[in-house]
TORLUMFI-373355 format. One record per residue (C-alpha): residue in one letter; residue number from 1; x, y, z. Coordinates in Angstrom, 1 decimal. Example, Ala and Ser with C-alpha at 12.3 -4.5 7.8 and 13.67 -1.06 7.14 Angstrom:
BEGIN
NODE   r     k       c1       c2       c3
NODE   A     1     12.3     -4.5      7.8
NODE   S     2     13.7     -1.1      7.1
end
This chain:
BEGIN
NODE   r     k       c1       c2       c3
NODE   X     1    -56.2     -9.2    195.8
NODE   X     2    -57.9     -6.0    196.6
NODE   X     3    -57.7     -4.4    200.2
NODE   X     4    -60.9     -5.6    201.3
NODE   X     5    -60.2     -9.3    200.2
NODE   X     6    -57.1     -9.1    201.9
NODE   X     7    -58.8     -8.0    205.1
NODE   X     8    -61.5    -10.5    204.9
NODE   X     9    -59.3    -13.1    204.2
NODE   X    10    -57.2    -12.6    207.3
NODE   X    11    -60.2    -12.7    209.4
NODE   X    12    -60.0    -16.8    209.1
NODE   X    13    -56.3    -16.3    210.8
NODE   X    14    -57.7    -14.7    213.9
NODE   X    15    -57.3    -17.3    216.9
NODE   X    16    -60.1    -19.1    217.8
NODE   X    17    -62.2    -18.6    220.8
NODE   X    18    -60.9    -21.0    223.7
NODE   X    19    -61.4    -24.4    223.1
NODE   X    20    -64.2    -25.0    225.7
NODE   X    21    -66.1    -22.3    225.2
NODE   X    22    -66.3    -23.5    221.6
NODE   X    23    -67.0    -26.8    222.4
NODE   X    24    -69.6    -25.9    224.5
NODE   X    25    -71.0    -23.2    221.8
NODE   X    26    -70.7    -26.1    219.6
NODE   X    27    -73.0    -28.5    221.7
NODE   X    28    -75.5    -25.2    222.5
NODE   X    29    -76.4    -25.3    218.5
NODE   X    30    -78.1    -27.9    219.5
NODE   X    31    -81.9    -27.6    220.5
NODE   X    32    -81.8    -30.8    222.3
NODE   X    33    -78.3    -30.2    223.8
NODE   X    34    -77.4    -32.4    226.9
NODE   X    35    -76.9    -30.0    229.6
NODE   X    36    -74.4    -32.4    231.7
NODE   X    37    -72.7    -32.9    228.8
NODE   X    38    -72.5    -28.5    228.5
NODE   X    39    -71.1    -28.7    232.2
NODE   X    40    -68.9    -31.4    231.8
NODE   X    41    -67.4    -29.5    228.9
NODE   X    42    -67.0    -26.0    230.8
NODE   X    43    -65.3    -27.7    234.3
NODE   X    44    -62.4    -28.8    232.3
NODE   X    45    -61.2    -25.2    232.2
NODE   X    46    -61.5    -24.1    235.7
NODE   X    47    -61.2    -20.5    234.7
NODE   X    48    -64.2    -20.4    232.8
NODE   X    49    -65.9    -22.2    235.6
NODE   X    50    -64.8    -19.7    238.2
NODE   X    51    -65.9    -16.7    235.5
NODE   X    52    -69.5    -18.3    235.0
NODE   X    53    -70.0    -19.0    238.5
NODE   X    54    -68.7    -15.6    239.4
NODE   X    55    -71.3    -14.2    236.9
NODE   X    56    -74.0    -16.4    237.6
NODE   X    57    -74.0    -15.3    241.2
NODE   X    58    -74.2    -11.4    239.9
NODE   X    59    -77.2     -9.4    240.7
NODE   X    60    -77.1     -8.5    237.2
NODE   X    61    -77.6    -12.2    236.1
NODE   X    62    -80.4    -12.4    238.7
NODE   X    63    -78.7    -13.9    241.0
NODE   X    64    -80.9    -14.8    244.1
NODE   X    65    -78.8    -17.3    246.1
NODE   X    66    -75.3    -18.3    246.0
NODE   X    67    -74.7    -20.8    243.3
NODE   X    68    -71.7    -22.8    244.1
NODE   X    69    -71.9    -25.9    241.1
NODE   X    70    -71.5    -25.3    237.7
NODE   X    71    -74.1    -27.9    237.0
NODE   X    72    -76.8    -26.6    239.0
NODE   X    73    -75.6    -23.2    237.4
NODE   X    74    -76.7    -24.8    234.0
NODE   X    75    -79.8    -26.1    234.7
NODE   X    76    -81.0    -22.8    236.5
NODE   X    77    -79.7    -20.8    233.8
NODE   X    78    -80.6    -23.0    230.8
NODE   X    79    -79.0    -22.9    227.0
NODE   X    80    -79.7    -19.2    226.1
NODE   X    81    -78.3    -17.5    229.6
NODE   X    82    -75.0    -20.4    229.7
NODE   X    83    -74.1    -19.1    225.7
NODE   X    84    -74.5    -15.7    227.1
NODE   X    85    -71.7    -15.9    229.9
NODE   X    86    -70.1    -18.3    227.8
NODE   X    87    -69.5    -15.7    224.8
NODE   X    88    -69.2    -12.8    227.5
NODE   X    89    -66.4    -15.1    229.1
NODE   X    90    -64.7    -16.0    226.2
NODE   X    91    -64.4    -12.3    224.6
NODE   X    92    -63.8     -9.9    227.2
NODE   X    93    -59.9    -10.5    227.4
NODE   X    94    -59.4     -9.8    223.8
NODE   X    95    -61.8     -6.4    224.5
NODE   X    96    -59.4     -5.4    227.8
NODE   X    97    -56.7     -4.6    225.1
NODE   X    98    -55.8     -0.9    223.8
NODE   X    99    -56.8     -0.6    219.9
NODE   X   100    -54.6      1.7    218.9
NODE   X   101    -56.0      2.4    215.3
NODE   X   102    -59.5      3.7    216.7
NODE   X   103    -57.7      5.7    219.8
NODE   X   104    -59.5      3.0    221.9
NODE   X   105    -57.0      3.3    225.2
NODE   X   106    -57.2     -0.1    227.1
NODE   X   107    -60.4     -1.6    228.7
NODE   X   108    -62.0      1.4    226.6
NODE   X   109    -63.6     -0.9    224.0
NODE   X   110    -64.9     -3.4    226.7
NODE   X   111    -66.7     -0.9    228.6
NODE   X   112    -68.4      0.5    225.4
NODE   X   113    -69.6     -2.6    224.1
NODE   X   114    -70.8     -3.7    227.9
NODE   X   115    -72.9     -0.4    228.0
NODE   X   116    -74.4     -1.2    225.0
NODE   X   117    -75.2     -4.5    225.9
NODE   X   118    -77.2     -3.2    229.1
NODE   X   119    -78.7      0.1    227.3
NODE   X   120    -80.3     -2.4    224.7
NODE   X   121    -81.6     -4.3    227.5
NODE   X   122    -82.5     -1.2    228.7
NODE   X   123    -84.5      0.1    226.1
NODE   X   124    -86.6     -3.1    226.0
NODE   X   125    -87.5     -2.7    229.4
NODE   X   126    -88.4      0.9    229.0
NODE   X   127    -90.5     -0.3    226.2
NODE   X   128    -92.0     -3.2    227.2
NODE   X   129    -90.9     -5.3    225.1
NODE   X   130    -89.3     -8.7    225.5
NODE   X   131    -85.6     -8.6    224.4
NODE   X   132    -84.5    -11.2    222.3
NODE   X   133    -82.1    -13.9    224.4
NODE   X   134    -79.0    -13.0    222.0
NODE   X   135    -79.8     -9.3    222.4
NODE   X   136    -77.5     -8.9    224.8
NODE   X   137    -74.2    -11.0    223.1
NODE   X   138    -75.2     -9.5    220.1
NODE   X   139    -74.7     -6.2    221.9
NODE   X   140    -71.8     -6.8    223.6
NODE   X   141    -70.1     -8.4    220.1
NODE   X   142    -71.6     -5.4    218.5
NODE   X   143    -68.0     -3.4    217.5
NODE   X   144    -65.7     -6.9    217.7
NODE   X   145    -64.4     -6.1    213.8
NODE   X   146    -62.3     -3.0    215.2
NODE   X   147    -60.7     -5.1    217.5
NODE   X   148    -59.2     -7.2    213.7
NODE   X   149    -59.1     -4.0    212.0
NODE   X   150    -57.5     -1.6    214.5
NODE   X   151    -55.2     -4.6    216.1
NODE   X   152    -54.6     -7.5    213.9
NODE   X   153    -54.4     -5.0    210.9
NODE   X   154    -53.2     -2.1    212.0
NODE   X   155    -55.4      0.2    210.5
NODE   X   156    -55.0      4.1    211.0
NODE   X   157    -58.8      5.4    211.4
NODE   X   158    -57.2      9.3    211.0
NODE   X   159    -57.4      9.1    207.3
NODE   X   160    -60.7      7.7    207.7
NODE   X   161    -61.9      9.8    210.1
NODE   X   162    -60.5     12.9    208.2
NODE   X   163    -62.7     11.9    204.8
NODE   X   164    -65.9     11.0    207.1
NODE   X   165    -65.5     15.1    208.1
NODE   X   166    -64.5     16.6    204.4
NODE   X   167    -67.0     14.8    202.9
NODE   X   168    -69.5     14.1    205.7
NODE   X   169    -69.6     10.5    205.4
NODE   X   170    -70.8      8.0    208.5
NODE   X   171    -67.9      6.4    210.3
NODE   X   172    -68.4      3.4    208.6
NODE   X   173    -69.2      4.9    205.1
NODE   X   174    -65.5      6.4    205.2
NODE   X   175    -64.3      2.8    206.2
NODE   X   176    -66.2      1.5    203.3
NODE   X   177    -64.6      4.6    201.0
NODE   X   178    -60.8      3.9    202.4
NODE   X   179    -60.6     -0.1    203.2
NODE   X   180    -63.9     -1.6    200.9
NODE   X   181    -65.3     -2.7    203.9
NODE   X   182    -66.4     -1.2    207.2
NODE   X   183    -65.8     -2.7    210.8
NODE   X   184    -69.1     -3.9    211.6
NODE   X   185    -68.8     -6.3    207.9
NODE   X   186    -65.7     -7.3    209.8
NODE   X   187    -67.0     -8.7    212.8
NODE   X   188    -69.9    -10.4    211.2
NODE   X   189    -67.1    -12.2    209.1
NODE   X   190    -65.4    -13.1    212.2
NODE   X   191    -68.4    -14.2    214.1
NODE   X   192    -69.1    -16.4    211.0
NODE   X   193    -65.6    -17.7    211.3
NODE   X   194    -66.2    -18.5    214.8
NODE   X   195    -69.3    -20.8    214.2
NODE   X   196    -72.0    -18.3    215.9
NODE   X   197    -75.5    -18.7    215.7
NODE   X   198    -76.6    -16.4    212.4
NODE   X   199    -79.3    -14.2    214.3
NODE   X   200    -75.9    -12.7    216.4
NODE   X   201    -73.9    -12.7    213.4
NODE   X   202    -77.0    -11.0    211.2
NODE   X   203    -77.2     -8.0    214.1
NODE   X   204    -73.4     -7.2    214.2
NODE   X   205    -73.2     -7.1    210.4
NODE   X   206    -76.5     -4.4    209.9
NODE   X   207    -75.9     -3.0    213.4
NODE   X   208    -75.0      0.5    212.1
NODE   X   209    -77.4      0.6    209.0
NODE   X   210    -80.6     -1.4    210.4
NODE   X   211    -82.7      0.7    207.8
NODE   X   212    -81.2     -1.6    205.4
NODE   X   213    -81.3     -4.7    207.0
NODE   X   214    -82.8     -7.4    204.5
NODE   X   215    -85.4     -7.9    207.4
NODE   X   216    -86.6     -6.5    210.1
NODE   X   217    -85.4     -8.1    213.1
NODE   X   218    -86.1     -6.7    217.2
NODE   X   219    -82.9     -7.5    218.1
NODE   X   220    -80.7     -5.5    215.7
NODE   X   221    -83.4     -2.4    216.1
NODE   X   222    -82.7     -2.4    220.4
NODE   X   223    -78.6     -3.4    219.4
NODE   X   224    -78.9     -0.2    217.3
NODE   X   225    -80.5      2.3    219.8
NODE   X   226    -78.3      0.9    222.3
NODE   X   227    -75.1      2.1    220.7
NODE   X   228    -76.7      5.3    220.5
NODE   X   229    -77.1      5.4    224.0
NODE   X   230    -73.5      4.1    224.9
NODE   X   231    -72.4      7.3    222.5
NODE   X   232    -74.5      9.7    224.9
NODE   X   233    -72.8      8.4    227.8
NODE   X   234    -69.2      8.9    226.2
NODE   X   235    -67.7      5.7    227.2
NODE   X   236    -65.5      4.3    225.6
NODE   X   237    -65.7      6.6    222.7
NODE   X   238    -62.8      6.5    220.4
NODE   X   239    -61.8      8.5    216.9
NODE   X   240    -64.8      7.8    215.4
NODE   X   241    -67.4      8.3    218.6
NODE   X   242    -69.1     11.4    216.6
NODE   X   243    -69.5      9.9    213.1
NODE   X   244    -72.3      7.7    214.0
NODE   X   245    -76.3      8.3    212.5
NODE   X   246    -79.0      7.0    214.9
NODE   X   247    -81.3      5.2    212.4
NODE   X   248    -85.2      7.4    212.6
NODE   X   249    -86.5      4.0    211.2
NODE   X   250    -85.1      1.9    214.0
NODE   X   251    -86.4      4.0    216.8
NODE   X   252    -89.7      4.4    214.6
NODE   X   253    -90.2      0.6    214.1
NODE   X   254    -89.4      0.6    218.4
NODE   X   255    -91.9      3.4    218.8
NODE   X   256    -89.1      5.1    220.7
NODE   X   257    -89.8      8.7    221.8
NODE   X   258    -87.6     11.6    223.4
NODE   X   259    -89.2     10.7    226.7
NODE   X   260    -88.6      7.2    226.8
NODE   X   261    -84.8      7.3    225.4
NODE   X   262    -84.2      9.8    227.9
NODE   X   263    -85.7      7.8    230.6
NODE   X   264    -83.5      4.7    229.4
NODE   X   265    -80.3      7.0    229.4
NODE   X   266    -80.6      8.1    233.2
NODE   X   267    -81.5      3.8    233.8
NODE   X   268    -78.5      3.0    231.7
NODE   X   269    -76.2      5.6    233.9
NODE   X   270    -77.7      4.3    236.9
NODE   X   271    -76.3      0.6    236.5
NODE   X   272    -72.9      1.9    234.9
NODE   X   273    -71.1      0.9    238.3
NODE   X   274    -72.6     -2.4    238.6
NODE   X   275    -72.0     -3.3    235.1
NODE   X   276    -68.2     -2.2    235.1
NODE   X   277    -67.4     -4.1    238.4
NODE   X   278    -68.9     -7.1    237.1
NODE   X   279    -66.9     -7.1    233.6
NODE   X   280    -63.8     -5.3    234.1
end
């Protein structure tokens, strides 16, 4: 079995997300999904009923009023903002933890993928264009694989990151060189594993290469940018934070100029404290 095979096949040992939210991710891949059903599902693990209320109520979330049923959380949200909180609920624990392989110190990765999340937001708005619902998970799922390759696995990214300099590869092109397969291949696998819609799993797997993307897709262009912009900010920037590429196609296909990426970077830094209150 070659190295990659090896790490793709212990993907399918990676523990499952809890068993609510994946009952209720389950019931949410349905388009006629019964939303007492979704709540009935989420209040037997009070936990995740405190987190979504506690979210729901967030300014970020657009919370107006104090929301204190998880039912009338779910009908005011509807399907596409519940699976939102749901996923956000259901993988932020497993982001809190240090990755040593990518010298990710603790809480490091969850606060990079969060400000990703909100600087692809961002760069819709700036744009005025209408996100995607799953931009947003997509986002914040966007660098899960390093959490089975630099955790579960063990990796070390210094030999990586040593070839991506000598021979001026891309982070993930080095990956690719050393393991046969790069993070962001990874998390798609895992995502896949976990029974996720495809349009999430199809932006975390071209994420870092959208120019080669099968097909163009809005979501994976704005998830793309994003991580861009969550490298100018530094945070949560490990080994790898200065072997990424900015894709000129995505931010053509955007029509993204100098002006309006700057103007989304000073929004994005703006909102940081809101956004890492509300997640960490």
């Amino acid at each position: 079995m070659s190295r990659r095979e090896e790490i793709l096949a212990r993907v399918k040992t990676v523990e499952a997300l809890p068993s609510a939210i994946q009952q209720a991710i389950d019931l949410l891949a349905d388009a006629d999904a019964d939303m007492g059903e979704l709540a009935r599902i989420i209040e037997y693990d009070p936990g995740l009923t405190a987190n979504v209320l506690r979210l729901v109520n967030s300014s970020y979330f657009g919370g107006l009023r104090t929301i204190t049923s998880l039912r009338e959380a779910v009908v005011r949200l509807g399907a596409g903002q519940v699976f939102q909180l749901l996923i956000a609920c259901g993988v932020i624990p497993c982001m809190r933890a240090e990755i040593k392989g990518y010298g990710l110190p603790r809480g490091m990765l969850l606060e990079h993928s969060v400000v990703t999340a909100v600087a692809a937001r961002t760069v819709a708005r700036e744009l005025g264009l209408t996100a995607p619902d799953h931009t947003f998970t997509a986002a914040l799922l966007s660098n899960i694989g390093k959490i089975v390759l630099g955790t579960f696995l063990e990796v070390d990214a210094a030999p990586i990151l040593d070839i991506a300099t000598r021979r001026g590869l891309t982070f993930e092109e080095a990956e690719e060189a050393v393991l046969g397969v790069s993070h962001d291949e990874v998390g798609a696998a895992l995502l896949e594993h976990w029974h996720l819609p495809e349009s999430i799993v199809y932006v975390v797997r071209w994420r870092l290469k959208p120019e080669q993307a099968p097909c163009r897709d809005l979501a994976l262009d704005l998830v793309h940018m994003g991580s861009a912009l969550a490298m100018m900010t530094g945070l949560g920037v490990g080994l790898d934070g200065l072997n990424y590429r900015p894709s000129p196609e995505a931010a053509r296909r955007l029509g993204l100029d100098t002006a309006s990426l700057e103007a989304a970077l000073a929004s994005v830094i703006a909102s940081l404290d809101e956004v890492r209150a509300l997640f960490t």
